[in-house]
C-alpha positions in Angstrom: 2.5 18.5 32.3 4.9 21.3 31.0 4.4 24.8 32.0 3.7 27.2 28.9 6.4 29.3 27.8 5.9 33.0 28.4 5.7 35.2 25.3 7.8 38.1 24.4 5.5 41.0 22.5 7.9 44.0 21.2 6.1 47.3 19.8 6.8 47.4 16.6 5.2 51.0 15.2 4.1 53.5 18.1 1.1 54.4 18.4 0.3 58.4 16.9 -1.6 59.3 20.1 -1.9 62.6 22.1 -0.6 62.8 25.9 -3.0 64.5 28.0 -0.6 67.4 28.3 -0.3 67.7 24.6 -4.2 67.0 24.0 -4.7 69.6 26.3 -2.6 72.3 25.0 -4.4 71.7 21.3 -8.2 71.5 22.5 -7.6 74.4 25.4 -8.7 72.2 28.0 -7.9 71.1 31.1 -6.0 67.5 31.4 -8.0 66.8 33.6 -11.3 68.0 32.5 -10.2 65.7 29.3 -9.8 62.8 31.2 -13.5 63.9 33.6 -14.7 63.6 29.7 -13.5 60.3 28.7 -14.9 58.7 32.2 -18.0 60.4 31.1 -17.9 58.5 27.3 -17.8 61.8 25.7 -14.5 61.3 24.5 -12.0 58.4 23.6 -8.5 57.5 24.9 -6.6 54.5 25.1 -3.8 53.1 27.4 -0.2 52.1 27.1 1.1 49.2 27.7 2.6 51.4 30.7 -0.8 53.1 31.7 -0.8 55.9 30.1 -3.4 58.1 28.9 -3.2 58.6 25.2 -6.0 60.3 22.3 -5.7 59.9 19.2 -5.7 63.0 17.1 -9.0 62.8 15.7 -10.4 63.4 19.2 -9.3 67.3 19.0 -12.2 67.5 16.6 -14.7 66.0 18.8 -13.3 67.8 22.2 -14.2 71.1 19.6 -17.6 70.1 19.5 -18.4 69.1 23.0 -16.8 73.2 23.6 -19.3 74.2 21.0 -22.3 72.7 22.7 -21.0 73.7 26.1 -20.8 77.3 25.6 -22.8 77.7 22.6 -26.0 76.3 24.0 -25.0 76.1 27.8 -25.6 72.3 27.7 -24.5 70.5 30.9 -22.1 67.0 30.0 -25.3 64.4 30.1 -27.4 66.7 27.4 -24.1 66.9 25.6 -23.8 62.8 25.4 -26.9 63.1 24.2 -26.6 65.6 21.3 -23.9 63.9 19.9 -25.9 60.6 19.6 -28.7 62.4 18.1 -26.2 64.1 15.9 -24.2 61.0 15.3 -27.8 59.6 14.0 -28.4 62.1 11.9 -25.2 61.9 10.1 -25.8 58.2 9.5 -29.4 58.4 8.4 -28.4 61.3 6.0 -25.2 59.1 4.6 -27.9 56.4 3.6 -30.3 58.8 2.2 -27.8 59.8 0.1 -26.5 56.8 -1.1 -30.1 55.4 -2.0 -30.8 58.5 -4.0 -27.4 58.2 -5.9 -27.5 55.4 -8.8 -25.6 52.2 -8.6 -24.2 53.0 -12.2 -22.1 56.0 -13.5 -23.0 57.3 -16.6 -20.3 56.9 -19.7 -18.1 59.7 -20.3 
């Protein structure tokens, strides 16, 4: 029986994600209040293939949100979680209402 020959991956196209230094400096928070959120599953980061922390720049928007709810209503980081499913719900229920009340046909111009 031959042993398997070990295979070589190269990166080929980086990845466009945020350090948490970098994250931090556009959202205003804390590096590590950023990574307190992603253990908490309010927010989303990946890993290097070194280990590093990395968010990808659409997470600014939702770190904006979660500081909305925080100050704006004085919700602690579990009521939060659960605001943003609620809202995430609403978002999707309203996407399909929309599309049902839209006609599968455009009228000619």
């Amino acid at each position: 029986m031959s042993t398997p020959t070990p295979v070589t991956q190269y990166v080929l196209v980086r990845r466009a994600g945020l350090s948490p230094d970098a994250f931090a400096e556009r959202t205003g928070l804390h590096p590590d209040l950023a990574r307190k959120l992603v253990a908490l599953g309010l927010l989303d980061a990946h890993r290097d293939a070194g280990g590093e922390m990395s968010f990808e720049p659409s997470e600014v928007v939702h770190a904006a949100r979660i500081q909305r709810l925080r100050t704006g209503l004085g919700l602690n980081y579990s009521a939060i979680g659960l605001v943003l499913d609620l809202l995430d719900r609403i978002e999707k229920l309203e996407a399909a209402s929309r599309r049902r009340r839209t006609p599968p046909w455009t009228p000619a111009a």
